[in-house]
PASEBA-1860 file (N, C-alpha, C; in nm, 3 decimals):
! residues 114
1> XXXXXXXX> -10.828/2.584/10.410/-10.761/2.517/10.520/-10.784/2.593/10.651 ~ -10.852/2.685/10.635/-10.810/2.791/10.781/-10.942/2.707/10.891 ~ -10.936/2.720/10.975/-10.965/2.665/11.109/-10.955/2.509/11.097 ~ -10.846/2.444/11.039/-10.780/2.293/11.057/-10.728/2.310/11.195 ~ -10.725/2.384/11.221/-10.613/2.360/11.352/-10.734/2.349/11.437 ~ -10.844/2.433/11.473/-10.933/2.450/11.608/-11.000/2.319/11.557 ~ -11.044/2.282/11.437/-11.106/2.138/11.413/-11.011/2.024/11.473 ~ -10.902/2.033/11.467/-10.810/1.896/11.493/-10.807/1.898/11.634
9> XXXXXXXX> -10.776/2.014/11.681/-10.779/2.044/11.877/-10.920/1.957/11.924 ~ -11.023/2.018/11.857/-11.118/1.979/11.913/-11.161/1.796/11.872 ~ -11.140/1.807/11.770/-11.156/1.635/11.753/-11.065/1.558/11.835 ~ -10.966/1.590/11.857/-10.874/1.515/11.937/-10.888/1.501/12.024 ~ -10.921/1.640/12.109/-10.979/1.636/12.267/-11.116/1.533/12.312 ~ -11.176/1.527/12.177/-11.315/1.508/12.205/-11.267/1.323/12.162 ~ -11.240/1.249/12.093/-11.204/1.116/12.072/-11.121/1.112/12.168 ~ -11.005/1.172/12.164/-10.923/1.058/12.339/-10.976/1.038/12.425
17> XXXXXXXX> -11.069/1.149/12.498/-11.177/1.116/12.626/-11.208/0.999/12.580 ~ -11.319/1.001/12.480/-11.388/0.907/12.466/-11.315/0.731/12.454 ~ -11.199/0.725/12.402/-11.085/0.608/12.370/-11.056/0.572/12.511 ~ -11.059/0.686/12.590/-10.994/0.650/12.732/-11.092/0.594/12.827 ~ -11.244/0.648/12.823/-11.351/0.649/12.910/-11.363/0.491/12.797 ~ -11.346/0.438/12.749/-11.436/0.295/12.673/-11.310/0.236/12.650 ~ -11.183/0.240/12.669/-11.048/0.189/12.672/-11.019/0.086/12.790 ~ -10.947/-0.023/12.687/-10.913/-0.107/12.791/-10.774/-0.055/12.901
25> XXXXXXXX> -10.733/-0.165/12.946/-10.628/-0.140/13.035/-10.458/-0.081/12.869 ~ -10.478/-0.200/12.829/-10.380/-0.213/12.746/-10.377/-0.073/12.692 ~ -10.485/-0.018/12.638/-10.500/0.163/12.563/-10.493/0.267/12.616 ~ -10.506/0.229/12.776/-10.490/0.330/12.828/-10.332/0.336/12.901 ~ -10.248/0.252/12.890/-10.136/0.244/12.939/-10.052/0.263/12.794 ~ -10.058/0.245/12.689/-10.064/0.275/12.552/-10.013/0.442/12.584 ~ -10.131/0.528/12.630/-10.159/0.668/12.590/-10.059/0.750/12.717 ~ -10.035/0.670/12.803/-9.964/0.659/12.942/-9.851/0.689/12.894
33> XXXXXXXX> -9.747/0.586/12.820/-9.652/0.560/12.731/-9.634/0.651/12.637 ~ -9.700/0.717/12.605/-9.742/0.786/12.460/-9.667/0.951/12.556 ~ -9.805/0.958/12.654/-9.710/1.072/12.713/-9.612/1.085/12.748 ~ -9.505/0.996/12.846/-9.398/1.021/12.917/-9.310/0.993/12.814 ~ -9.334/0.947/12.714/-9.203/0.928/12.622/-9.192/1.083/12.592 ~ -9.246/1.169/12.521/-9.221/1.293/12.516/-9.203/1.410/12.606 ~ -9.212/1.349/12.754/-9.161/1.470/12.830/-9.012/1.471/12.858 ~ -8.967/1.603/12.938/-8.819/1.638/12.950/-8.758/1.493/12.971
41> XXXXXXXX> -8.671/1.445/12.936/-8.573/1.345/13.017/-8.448/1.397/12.976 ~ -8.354/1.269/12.968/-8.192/1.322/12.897/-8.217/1.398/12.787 ~ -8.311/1.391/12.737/-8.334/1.500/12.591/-8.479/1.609/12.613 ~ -8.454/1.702/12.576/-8.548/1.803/12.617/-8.657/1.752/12.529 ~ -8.793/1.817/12.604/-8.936/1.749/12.524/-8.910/1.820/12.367 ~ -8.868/1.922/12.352/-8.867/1.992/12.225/-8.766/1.897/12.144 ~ -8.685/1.810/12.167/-8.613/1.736/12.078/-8.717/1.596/12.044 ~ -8.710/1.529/12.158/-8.807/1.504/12.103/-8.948/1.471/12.040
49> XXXXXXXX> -9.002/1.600/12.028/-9.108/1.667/11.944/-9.042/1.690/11.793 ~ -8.928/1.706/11.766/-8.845/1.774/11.695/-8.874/1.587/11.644 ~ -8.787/1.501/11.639/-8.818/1.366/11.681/-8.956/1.256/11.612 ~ -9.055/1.340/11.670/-9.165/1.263/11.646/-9.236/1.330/11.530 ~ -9.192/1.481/11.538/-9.267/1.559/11.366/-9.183/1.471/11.267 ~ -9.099/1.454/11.280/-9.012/1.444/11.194/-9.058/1.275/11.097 ~ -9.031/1.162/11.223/-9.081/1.040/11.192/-9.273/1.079/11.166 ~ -9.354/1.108/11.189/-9.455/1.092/11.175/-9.475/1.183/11.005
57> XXXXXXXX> -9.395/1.246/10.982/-9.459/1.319/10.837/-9.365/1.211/10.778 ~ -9.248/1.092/10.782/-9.199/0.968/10.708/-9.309/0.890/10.709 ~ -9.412/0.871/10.796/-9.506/0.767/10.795/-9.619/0.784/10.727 ~ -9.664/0.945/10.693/-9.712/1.033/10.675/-9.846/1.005/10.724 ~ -9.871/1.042/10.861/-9.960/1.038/10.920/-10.004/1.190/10.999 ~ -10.070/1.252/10.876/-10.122/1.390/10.935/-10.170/1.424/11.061 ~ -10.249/1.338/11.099/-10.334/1.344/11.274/-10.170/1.378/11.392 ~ -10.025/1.289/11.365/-9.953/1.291/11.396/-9.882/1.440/11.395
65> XXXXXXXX> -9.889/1.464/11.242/-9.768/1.538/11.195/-9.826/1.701/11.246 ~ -9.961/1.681/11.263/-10.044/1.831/11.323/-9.999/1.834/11.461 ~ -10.034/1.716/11.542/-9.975/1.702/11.704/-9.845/1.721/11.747 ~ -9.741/1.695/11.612/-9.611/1.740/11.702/-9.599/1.931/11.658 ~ -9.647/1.909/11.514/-9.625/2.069/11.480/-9.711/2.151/11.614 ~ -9.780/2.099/11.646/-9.874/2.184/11.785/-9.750/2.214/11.898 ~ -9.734/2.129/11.896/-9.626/2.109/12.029/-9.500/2.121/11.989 ~ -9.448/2.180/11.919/-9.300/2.206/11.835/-9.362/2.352/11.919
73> XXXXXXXX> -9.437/2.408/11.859/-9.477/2.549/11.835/-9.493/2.593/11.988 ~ -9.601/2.505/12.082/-9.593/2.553/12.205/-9.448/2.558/12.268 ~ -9.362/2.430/12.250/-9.271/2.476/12.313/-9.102/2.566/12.307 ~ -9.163/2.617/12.191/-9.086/2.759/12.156/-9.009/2.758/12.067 ~ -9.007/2.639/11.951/-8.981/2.581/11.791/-8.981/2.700/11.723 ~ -8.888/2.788/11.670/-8.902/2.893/11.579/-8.951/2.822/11.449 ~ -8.963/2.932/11.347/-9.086/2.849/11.198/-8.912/2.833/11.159 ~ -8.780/2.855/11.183/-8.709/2.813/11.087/-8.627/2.690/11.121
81> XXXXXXXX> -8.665/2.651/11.275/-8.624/2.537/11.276/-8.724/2.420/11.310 ~ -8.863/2.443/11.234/-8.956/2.372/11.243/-8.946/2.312/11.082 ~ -8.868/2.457/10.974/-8.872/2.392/10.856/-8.748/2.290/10.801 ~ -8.630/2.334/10.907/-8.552/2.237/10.919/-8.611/2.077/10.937 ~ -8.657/2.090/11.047/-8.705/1.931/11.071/-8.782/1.867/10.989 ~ -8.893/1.946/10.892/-8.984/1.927/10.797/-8.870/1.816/10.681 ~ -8.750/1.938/10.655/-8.672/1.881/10.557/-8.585/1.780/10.619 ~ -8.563/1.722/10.687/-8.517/1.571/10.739/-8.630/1.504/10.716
89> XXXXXXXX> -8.759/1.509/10.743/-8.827/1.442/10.742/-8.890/1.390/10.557 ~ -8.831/1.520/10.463/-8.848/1.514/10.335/-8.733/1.412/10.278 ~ -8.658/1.475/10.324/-8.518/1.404/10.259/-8.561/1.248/10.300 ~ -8.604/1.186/10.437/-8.614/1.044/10.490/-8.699/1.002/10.386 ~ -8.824/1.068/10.366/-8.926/0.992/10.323/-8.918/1.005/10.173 ~ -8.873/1.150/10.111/-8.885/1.128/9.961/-9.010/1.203/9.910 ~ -9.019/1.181/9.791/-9.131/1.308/9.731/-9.245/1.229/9.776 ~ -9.303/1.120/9.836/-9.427/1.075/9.901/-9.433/1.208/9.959
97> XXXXXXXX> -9.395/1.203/10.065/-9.408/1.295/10.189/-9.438/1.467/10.114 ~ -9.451/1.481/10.050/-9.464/1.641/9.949/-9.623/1.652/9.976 ~ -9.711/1.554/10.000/-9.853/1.632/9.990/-9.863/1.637/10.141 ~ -9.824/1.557/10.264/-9.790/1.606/10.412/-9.731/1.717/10.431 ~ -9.623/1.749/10.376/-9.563/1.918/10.409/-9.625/2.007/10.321 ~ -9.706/1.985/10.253/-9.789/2.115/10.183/-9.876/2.114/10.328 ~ -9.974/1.976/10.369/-10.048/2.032/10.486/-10.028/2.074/10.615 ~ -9.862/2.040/10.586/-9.821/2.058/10.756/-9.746/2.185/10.735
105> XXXXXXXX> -9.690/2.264/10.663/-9.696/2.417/10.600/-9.821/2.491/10.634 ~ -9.948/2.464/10.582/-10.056/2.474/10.597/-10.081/2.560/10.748 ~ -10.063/2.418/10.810/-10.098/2.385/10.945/-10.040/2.530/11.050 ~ -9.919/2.487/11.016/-9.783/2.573/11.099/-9.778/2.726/11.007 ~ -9.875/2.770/10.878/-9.912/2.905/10.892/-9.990/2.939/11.022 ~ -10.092/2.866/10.982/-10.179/2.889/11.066/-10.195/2.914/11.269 ~ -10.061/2.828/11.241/-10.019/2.806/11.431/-9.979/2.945/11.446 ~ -9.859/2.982/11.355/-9.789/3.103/11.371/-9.886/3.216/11.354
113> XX> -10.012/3.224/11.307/-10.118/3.371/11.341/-10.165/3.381/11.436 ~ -10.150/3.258/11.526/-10.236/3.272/11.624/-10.194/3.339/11.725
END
């Protein structure tokens, strides 16, 4: 598993350009949306980040569940209340969600060496 994280940074960086530069109006107001929902408002961005890890490892959508653990972590998410949120998100979804938090464990070793 070790360099998942610089692989996912970089694929991500490298497909949104590209989604955005060949994106219609609708996708790019989409990604518009996408951002400002997670910055500061009545609730700090870390809630919800806290928020969106949480629902995205219920949906279990790894590409997701790596992007909020990124951003849990940048914005100053200790690992014990990152594993809190993991387990709301276990308890919601149920033992599905068990092969997402092995990779999102994974993931969030890996954040924390860096």
């Amino acid at each position: 598993m070790a360099g998942r994280l610089e692989a996912f940074r970089t694929e991500r960086e490298k497909m949104n350009a590209r989604i955005l530069e060949t994106g219609t109006t609708t996708t790019k107001r989409f990604f518009n949306l996408d951002n400002a929902t997670y910055k500061d408002g009545e609730l700090p961005a870390l809630t919800k980040e806290y928020a969106g890890l949480s629902a995205s490892l219920v949906l279990r959508c790894d590409d997701c569940i790596a992007y909020h653990l990124i951003r849990c972590v940048e914005l100053g998410a200790s690992e014990a209340q990152i594993t809190e949120i993991l387990d709301v998100g276990l308890i919601v979804g149920g033992s599905i969600v068990i092969p997402h938090l092995r990779r999102a464990r994974a993931l969030l070793d890996e954040l924390l060496a860096e």
